[in-house]
DOTOR-900356 format. One line per 5 residues: number of its first residue (from 1); for each residue x, z, y of C-alpha. Coordinates in pm, whole numbers, plus 50000, padded with zeros to 5 digits. Example, Ala and Ser with C-alpha at 12.3 -4.5 7.8 and 13.67 -1.06 7.14 Angstrom:
1) 51230 50780 49550; 51367 50714 49894
END
This chain:
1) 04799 35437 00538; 04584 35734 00531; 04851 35916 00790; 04817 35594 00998; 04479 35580 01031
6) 04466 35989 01130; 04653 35904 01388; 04474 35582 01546; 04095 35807 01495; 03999 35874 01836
11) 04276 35650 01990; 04154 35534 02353; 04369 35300 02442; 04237 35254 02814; 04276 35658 02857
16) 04579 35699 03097; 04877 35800 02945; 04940 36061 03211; 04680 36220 03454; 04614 35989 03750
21) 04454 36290 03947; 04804 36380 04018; 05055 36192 04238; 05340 36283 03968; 05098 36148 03659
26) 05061 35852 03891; 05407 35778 03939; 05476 35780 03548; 05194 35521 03539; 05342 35324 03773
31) 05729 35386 03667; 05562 35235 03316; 05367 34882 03446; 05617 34814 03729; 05929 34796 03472
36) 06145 34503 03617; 06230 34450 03256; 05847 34305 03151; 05940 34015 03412; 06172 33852 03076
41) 05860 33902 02804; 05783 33579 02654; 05447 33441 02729; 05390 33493 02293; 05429 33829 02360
46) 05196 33921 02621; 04936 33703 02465; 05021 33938 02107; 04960 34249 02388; 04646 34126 02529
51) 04523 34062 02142; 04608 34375 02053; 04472 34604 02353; 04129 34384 02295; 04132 34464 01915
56) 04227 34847 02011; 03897 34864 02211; 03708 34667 01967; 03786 34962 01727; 03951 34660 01470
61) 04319 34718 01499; 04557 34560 01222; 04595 34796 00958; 04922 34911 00957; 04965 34953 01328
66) 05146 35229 01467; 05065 35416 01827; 05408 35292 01975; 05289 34954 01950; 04936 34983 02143
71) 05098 35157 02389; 05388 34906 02426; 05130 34653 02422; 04922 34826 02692; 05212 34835 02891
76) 05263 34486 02885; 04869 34388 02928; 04888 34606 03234; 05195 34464 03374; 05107 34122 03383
81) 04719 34061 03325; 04481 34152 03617; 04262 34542 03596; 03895 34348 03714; 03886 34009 03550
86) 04173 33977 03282; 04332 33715 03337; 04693 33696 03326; 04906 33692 03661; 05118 33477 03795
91) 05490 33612 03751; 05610 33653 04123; 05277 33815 04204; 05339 34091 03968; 05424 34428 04054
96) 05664 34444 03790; 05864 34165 03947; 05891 34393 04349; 06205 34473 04231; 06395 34174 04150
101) 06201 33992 04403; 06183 34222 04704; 06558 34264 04625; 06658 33967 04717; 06399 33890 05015
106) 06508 34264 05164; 06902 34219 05132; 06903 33939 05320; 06653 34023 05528; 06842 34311 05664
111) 07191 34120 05636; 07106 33811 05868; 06943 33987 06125; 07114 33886 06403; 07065 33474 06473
116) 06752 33334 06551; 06691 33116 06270; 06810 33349 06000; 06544 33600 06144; 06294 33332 06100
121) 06353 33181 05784; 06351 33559 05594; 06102 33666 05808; 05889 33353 05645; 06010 33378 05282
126) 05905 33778 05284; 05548 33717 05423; 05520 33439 05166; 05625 33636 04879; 05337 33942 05048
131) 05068 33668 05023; 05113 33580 04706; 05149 33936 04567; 04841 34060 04776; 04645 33785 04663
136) 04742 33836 04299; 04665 34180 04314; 04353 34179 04529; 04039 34341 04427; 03946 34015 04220
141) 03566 34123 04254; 03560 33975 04603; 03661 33603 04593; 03855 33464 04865; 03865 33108 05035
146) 04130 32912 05083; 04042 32861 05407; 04069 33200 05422; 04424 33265 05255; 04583 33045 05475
151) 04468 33230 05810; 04612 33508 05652; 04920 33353 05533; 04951 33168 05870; 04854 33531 06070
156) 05110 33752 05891; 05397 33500 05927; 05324 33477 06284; 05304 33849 06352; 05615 33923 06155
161) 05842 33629 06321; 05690 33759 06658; 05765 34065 06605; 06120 33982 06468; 06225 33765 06762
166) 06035 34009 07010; 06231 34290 06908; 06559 34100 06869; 06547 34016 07228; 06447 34358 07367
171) 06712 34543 07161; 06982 34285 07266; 07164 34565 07461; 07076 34911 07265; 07293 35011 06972
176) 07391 34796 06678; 07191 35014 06441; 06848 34947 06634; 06917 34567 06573; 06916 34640 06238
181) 06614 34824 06214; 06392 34504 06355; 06350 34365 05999; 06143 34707 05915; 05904 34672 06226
186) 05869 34316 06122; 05759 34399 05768; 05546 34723 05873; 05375 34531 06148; 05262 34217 05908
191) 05176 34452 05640; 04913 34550 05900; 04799 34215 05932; 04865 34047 05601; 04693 34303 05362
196) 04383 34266 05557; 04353 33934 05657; 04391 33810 05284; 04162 34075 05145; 03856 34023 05500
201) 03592 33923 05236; 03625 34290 05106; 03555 34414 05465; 03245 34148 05552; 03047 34168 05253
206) 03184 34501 05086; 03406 34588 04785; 03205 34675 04435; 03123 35021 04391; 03039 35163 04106
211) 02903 35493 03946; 03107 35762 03712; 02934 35534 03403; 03086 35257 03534; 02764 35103 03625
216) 02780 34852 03963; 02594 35036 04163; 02655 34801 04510; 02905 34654 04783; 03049 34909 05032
221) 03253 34770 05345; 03350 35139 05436; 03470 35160 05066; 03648 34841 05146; 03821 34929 05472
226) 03928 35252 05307; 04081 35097 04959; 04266 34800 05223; 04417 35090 05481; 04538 35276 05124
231) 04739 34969 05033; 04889 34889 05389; 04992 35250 05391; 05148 35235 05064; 05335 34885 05099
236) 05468 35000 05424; 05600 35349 05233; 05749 35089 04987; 05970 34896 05207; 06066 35235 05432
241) 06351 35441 05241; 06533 35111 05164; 06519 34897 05552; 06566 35243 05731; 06854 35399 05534
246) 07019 35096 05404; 07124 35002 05777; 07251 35306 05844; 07461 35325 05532; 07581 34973 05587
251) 07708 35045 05957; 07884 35323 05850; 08053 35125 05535; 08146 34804 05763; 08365 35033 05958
256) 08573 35099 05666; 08902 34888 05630; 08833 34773 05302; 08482 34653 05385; 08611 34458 05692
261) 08793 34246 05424; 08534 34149 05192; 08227 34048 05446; 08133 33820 05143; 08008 34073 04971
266) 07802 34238 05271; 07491 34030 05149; 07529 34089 04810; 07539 34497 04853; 07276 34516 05019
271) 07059 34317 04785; 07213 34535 04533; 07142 34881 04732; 06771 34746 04842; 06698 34680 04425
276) 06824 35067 04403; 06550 35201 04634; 06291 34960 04503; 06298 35054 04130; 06230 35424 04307
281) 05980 35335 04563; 05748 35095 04418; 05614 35312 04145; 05632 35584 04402; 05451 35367 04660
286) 05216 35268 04406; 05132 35620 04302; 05052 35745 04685; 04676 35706 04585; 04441 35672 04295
291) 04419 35309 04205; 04087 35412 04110; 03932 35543 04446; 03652 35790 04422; 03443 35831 04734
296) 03161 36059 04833; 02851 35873 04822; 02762 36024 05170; 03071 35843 05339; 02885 35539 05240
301) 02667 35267 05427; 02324 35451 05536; 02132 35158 05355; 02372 35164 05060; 02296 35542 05040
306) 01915 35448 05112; 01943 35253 04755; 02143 35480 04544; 01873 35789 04616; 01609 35525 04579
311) 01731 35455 04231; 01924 35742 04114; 01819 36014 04266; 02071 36279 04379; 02277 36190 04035
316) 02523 35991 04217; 02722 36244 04459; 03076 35959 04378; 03136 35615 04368; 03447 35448 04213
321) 03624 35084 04317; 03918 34909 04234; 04142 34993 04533; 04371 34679 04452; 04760 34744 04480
END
């Protein structure tokens, strides 16, 4: 017991595993929380996990508990329940479930690429699994309408079937491999739209910005616009490797004898090859920036920089947010 409770003194269990000043330490982070595998935990057990973490910072852990089991348990609390307010997430919104879900929604995406209403229908499933997972993982500190979600919802799916059907026509006559590469412009252009459309509260009334004490401090919209293009850029950098490689290797493997036999498995491959890049490029994706932004205080508002001198002084020179993912 004694050896137990040597080894728990001094435990933090909110302290990062590995350093998240570092894109590699952030990429273990992220290779941690976005295991597909946390998808299949029971609800029991992530309630157990979110007990547990609470009673870790509470200082009142169970005697008997070993460090393997408040980190599992942290593992699971930050896989499925939400950094600002808590509360659990709903499964599909989860970063842990990009893999199996973007999977699926990619594969096809880049198999049925060349009708009209095949490009539509994926095109519309993929921007409705985006606004539920940017929604879910939003900076929860800015509430959003639902007015407001489904302009954004409505927006995206627009751009990204315009873009689709735009492209489909123009590249009618260049090589077969440019077809394929339509689904990516689709995805990369609604991205731009999607991310912040459902997040525009953060960019009219300002994200929460906080001090190194953790203190709220005020609302930035310069913090906001920053934190929004981070998570474009990364989502975008998610969905690359996979819808600009995978065509290539597919046009070179459908030109195989074999292949030509077996186009019933085309779809299937390539849901099975897009999963392969995913469980990469998510936690890589994920890692491109701090998910806790720090900001010079002088990039700020001038009237948000007005109050921070007015009430701290020069003892602010950073300010912190919740980026969102």
């Amino acid at each position: 017991m004694n050896k137990m409770e040597a080894d728990l003194s001094g435990f933090n269990i909110d302290a990062p595993r590995w350093d998240q000043c570092t894109f590699l330490g952030r990429v273990k982070h992220f290779f941690n929380i976005t295991d597909p595998r946390t998808v299949l935990v029971s609800e029991r057990e992530l309630d157990w996990a979110k007990v547990m973490v609470e009673k870790s910072r509470m200082g009142v852990v169970p005697p008997g508990t070993q460090v393997e089991q408040l980190l599992y348990a942290k593992k699971l609390y930050d896989s499925a329940f939400h950094p600002d307010t808590g509360d659990k997430m709903n499964v599909i919104g989860r970063m842990s479930f990009q893999v199996p879900g973007g999977m699926i929604i990619t594969g096809f995406m880049l198999q049925f690429y060349r009708t009209m209403p095949a490009v539509i229908f994926w095109q519309w499933v993929n921007q409705s699994f985006n606004a539920l997972v940017n929604y879910t993982n939003r900076n929860a500190a800015s509430p959003t309408s639902v007015r407001q979600m489904a302009l954004s919802y409505i927006t995206a799916t627009t751009t990204a079937v315009a873009t689709a059907v735009g492209m489909n026509m123009l590249t009618k006559r260049a090589p077969p491999l440019v077809g394929r590469w339509v689904p990516f412009a689709a995805v990369a252009a609604a991205n731009c739209v999607n991310i912040p459309m459902m997040r525009q509260q953060e960019l009219i009334q300002g994200i929460c910005v906080k001090d190194g004490n953790h203190n709220e401090i005020g609302h930035s919209r310069r913090a906001a616009a920053v934190g929004i293009t981070q998570v474009v850029l990364s989502r975008i950098t998610m969905a690359a490797p996979g819808m600009i490689l995978l065509p290539v290797i597919m046009e070179r493997l459908e030109k195989l004898r074999f292949m030509r036999k077996v186009k019933v498995l085309h779809a299937p491959l390539q849901v099975l090859l897009s999963g392969c890049f995913l469980i990469f490029m998510v936690p890589v994706a994920c890692g491109l920036f701090p998910q806790k932004c720090e900001l010079p205080a002088s990039y700020l508002e001038p009237e948000l920089q007005d109050t921070i001198r007015a009430k701290y002084g020069e003892l602010v020179p950073y300010v912190y947010f919740n980026k969102g993912l």
